[in-house]
N, C-alpha and C positions, 0 to 999 in steps of 0.2 A: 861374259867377261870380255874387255877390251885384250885386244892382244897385239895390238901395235908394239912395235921395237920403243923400246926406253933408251933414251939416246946415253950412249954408254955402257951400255948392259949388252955384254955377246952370249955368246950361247954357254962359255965355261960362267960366266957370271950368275948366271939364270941358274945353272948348277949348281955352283959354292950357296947358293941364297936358300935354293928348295933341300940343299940336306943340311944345314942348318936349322932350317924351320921345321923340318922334320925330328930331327934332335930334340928341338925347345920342347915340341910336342909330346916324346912319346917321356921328357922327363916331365911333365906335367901330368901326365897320365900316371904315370907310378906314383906321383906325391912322396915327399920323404921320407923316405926307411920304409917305403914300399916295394922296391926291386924286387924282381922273384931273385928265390938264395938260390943259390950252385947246389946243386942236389950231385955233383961231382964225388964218389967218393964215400956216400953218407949210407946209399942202401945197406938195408938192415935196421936200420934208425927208423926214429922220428921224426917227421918235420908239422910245421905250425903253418895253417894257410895264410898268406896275405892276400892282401887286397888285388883282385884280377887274378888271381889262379885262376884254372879250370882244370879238372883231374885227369884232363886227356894231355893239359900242357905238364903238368908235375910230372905223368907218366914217360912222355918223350923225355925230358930233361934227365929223368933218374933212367932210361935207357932199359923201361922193364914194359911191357903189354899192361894196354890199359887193362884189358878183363882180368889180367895176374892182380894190379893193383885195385882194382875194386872190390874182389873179392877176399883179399887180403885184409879189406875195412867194412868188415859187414855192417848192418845200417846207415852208411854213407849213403848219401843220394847226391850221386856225380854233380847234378843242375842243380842243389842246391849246398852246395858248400857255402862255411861260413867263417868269415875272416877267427882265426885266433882257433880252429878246429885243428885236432893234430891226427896226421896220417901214420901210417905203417908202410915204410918203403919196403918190400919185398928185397931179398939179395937174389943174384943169376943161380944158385940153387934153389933158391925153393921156387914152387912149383903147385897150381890152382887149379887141376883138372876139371872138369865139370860133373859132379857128383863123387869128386875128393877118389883115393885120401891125397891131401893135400900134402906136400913135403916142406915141412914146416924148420926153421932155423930158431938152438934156443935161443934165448933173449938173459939178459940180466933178471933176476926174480921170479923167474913163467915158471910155472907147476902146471902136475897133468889137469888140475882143476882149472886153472887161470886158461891155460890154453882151449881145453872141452868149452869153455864159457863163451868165449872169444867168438869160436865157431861157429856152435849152439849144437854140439854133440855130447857124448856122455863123456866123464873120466877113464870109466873101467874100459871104454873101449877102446882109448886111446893106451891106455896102458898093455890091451892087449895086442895090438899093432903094434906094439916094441917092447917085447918080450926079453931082450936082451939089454934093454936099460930100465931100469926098478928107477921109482919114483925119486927116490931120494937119494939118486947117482946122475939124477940130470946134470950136463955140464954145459954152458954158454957154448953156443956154437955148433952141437950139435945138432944132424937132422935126422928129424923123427917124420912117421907117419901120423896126418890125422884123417881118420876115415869119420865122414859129415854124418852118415846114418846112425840110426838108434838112440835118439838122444835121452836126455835122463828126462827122470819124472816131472821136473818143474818145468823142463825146456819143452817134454814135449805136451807138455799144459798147454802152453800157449801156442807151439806151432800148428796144434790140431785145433786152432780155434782160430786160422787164417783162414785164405782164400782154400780152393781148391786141392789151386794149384801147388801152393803152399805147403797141404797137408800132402799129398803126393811125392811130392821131391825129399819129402823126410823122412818117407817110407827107407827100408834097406832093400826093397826087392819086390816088382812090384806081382810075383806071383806070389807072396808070402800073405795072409790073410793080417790086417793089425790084430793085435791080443785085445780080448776081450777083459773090460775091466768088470770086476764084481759089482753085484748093485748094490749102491752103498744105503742103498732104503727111502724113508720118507724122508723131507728136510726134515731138520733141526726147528723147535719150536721158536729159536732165536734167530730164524732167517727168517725175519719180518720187519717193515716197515723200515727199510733200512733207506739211505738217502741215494740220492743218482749220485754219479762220481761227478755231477757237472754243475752248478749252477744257472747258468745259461744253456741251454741245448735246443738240439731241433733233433729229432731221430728221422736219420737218412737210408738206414735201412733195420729194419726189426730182426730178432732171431727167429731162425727158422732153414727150414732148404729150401735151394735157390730152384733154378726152372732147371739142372739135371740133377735135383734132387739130392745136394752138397750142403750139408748144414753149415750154415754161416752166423757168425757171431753177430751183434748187436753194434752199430754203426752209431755214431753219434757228431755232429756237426756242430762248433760253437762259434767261437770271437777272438778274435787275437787279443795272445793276452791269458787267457782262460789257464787255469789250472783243473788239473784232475785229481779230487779228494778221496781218500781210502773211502769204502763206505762201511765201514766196521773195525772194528778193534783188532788186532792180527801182527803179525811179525812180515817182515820182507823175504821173499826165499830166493829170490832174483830180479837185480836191477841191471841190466845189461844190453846189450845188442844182439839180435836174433835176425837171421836171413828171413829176407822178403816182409818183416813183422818189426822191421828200424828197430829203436828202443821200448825196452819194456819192462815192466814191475810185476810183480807177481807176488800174491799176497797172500797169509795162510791165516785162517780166521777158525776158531772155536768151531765142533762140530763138523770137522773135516768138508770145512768150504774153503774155495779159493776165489779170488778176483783177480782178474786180468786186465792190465791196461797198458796197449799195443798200439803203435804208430806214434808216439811219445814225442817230444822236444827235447828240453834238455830236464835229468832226470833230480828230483827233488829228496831221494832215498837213497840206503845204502843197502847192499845185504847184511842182514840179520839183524835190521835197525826194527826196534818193539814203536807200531805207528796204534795214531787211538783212532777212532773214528772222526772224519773229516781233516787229516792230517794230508798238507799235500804233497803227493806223491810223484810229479811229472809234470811239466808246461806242455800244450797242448800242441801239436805242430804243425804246419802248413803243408798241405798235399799239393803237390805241383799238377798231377793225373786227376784230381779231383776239383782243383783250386780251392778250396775249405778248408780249414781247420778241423782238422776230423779226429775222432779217438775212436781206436776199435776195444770193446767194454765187453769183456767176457766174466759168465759167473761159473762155477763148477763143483759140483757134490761128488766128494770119493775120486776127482779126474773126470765125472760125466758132465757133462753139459748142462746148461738149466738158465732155461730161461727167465732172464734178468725182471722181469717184469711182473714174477712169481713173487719176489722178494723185495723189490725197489715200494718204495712208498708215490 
C-alpha cells in the first residue's frame, strides 16, 4: 500500500477517517435489526440468537460462565448455533456443577416433569431432592435442586444407547452395578421387515462393542436435507434434548419394542403424538466432530438392545 502523506490529511485526519470507516463497517456487519440485544437485566429469560452471536459472546454479555450457560441449554452445540434458536439465560443463583444437582430457578409453567425433561433426569427424583416443596406448590422464582443421575425409563432408553462415555456420566455412582433389566424373550413375530428410518443412508458404524468392549448403537450417515421416518406404527414417549445425545425421539411400538433416533435437527413430533409407520419424525443434523449428517438409530426389546438389522428389511 502507498503510504505517502495526502496533502491535507495530518495525523488527527487519518484518525477521524479510520474510525469512521470502522463504524461503516462493523454496521454492515450487523445488517439491519441484527445488533446483538442487551442481555442487561434479562437473565432468567429467554433470548433468540441473531445473526453473529456466538455462546461465549451471549455468555459475557449476560455476565454468567460459559460452562453455567451451556449446560443450562443441553443439546446446544456452542459452534453450531442457529439464527432464530432460543437460549436459557441462567440467573446469578443458579448454578451447573458438574455431575449436578443443579440449582435450578422456577420459571413461569416448569413442573417437576417439564424440568426432569429439560435435564434428562427422572421426575420422582427431583421431587425428592425437595422434599419441602410438593409438586403442586411450585412457585416462580423458587430454587430447587436437580440432581442429573437416575434418569427415567424413556431417558435412560436412549442415554444407554450413546457413547460410552455417555452411558457413564448417567450412572448415579460409579461403584453401583446398573440394574439388570428382565429378559423380555424372543421378539415379537411383528418385528419383521420393517423399513430403515433413512432413505438415503450409508452405515458408518454397525451395532455392536467397540474395541473396550462398549456396546454402541447403530450410526447412520446421509444428506442434507434427509429426514428420519418412524419405522413402525407406535406413539411418541419423548421428543426432547438429552446431554451428550442433542435431540431426540423415542418411540414405543406394539410388543414392547422401542426406536431411538439420536443426534436429531429440528424435531418433527411431539410427545404423545400417535405416529404410523414412515411418519417423519426429526431432520437429520450436521455433526461438526464428524462433518456428516449422521443419526444415531437404536432399536430395543423390554429396554434391551437389539440389533437393528435383526428387524430392518
Amino acid at each position: 500500500m502507498d503510504q505517502r502523506a495526502v496533502a491535507g490529511q495530518g495525523p488527527r485526519s487519518r484518525h477521524l477517517v479510520l474510525m469512521l470507516l470502522l463504524a461503516w463497517l462493523l454496521a454492515g456487519c450487523a445488517g439491519a435489526g441484527s445488533a446483538p440485544q442487551r442481555l442487561e437485566g434479562i437473565n432468567g429469560q429467554w433470548i433468540t440468537v441473531q445473526r453473529g452471536d456466538t455462546l461465549g459472546a451471549i455468555a459475557a454479555r449476560a455476565d454468567v460462565p460459559l460452562e453455567r450457560l451451556t449446560r443450562f441449554n443441553p443439546g446446544v452445540e456452542p459452534r453450531h448455533l442457529a439464527v432464530g434458536q432460543r437460549l436459557l439465560i441462567p440467573t446469578q443463583q443458579e448454578r451447573a456443577p458438574s455431575g449436578g444437582p443443579y440449582r435450578y430457578q422456577v420459571r413461569p409453567g416448569d413442573t417437576y416433569s417439564g424440568i426432569a425433561r429439560r435435564f434428562g433426569t427422572n421426575p420422582a427424583r427431583v421431587q425428592s431432592a425437595n422434599p419441602n416443596i410438593p409438586a403442586h406448590r411450585l412457585q416462580v422464582g423458587q430454587v430447587i435442586q436437580v440432581p442429573l443421575s437416575g434418569a427415567s425409563a424413556s431417558t435412560s432408553s436412549a442415554s444407554s444407547s450413546g457413547s460410552g462415555a455417555a452411558s457413564s456420566s448417567s450412572g448415579s455412582s460409579a461403584s453401583r452395578p446398573p440394574a439388570q433389566r428382565p429378559d423380555p424373550g424372543n421378539l415379537p413375530s411383528s418385528a419383521r421387515n420393517w423399513p430403515w428410518p433413512l432413505d438415503d443412508y450409508r452405515v458408518v458404524r454397525r451395532f455392536g462393542p467397540d474395541d473396550r468392549g462398549t456396546l454402541q448403537p447403530m450410526l447412520l450417515a446421509s444428506q442434507n436435507g434427509s429426514q428420519a421416518k418412524a419405522v413402525a406404527d407406535g406413539q411418541v414417549r419423548f421428543a426432547g434434548s438429552m446431554r451428550q445425545l442433542g435431540r431426540v425421539v423415542i418411540v414405543h411400538h406394539d410388543g414392547n419394542l422401542q426406536s431411538v433416533y439420536a443426534l436429531c435437527g429440528e424435531l418433527k413430533v411431539a410427545d404423545g403424538q400417535t405416529v404410523s409407520q414412515g411418519t417423519p419424525v426429526c431432520q437429520v443434523d450436521y455433526s461438526n466432530s464428524t462433518e456428516r449428517h449422521d443419526l444415531l438409530f437404536d432399536l430395543r426389546h423390554g429396554g434391551k438392545p437389539v440389533d437393528p438389522t435383526k428387524v430392518l428389511r
